[in-house]
C-alpha positions in Angstrom: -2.9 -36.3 -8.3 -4.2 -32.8 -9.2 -4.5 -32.3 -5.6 -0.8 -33.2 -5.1 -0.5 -30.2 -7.7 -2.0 -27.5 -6.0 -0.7 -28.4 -2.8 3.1 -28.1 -4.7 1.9 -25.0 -6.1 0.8 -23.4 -3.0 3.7 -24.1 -1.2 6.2 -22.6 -4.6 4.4 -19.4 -4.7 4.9 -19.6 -0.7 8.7 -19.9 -1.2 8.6 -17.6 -4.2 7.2 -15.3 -1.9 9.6 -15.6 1.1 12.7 -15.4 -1.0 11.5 -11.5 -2.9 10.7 -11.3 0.6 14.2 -11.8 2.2 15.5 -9.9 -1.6 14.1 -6.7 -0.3 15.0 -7.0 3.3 18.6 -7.1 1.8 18.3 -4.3 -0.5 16.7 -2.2 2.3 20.0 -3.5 4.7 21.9 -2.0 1.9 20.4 1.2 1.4 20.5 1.7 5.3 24.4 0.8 5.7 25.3 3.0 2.6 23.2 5.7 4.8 25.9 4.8 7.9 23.7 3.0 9.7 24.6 -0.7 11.3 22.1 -3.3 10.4 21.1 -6.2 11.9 18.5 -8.8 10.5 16.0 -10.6 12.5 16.5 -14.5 11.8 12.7 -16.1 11.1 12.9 -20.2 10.6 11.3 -20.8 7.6 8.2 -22.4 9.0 8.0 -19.7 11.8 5.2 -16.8 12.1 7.1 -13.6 10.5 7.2 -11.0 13.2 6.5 -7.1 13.1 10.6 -6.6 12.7 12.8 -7.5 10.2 15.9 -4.8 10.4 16.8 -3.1 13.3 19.2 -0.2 12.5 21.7 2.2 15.0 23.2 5.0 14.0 23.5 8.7 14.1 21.7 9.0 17.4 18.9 6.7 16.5 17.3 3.4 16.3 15.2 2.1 13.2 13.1 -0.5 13.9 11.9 -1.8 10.1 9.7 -4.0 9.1 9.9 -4.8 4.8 7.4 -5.5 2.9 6.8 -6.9 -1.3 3.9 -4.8 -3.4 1.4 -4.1 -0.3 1.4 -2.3 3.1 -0.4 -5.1 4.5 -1.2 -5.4 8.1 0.7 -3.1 10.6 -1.2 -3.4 14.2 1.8 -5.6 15.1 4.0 -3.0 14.8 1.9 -0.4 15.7 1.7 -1.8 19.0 5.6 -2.7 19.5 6.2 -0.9 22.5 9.5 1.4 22.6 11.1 2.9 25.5 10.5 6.5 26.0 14.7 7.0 26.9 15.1 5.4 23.3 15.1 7.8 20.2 13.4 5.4 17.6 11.2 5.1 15.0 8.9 2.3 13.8 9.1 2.2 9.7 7.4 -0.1 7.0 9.4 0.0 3.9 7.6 -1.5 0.6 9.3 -2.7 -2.3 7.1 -2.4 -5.4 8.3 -4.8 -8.5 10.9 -3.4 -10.3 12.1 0.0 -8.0 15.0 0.2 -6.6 13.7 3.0 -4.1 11.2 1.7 -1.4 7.9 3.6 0.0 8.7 4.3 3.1 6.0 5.3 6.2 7.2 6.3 9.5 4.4 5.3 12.4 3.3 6.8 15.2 
């Protein structure tokens, strides 16, 4: 049974996770349409790999593509490596959310 209990507790802090997770993707939407900026969020199933994009933004001459992350910069090679055409005027962002600011960190990358 106390295997049954870790197992439960692995997959809470998982959803835990995923919903400050999806949280901060909606507060970034937010802060990017009160900028004048249309928003659209990537759909990832639930059980699905999470991939290097999570809000893609158009507006004032430019494309956003964002990727939001909760407390750590984590791994960005994915997105590093998203390839984005040279006719395109875009930028490749990872916003992080720390716990309790409103305000993300926000890294453009080359």
């Amino acid at each position: 049974m106390a295997g049954t209990r870790a197992t439960l507790g692995a997959v809470g802090a998982e959803m835990n996770a995923r919903s400050k997770g999806q949280r901060n993707e909606l507060k970034a939407q937010r802060l990017l349409e009160k900028w004048g900026y249309t928003v659209f969020r990537l759909y990832q199933p639930m059980m699905a790999p999470q991939g290097p994009i999570d809000l893609i933004a158009v507006g004032m001459g430019r494309v956003r593509f964002v990727q939001v992350r909760s407390g750590q910069w984590g791994d960005l090679r994915a997105l590093k490596a998203l390839e984005v055409p040279e006719q395109l005027t875009a930028t490749k962002e990872v916003w992080r959310f720390d716990d309790r600011v409103a305000e993300p960190k926000q890294r453009v990358l080359e």
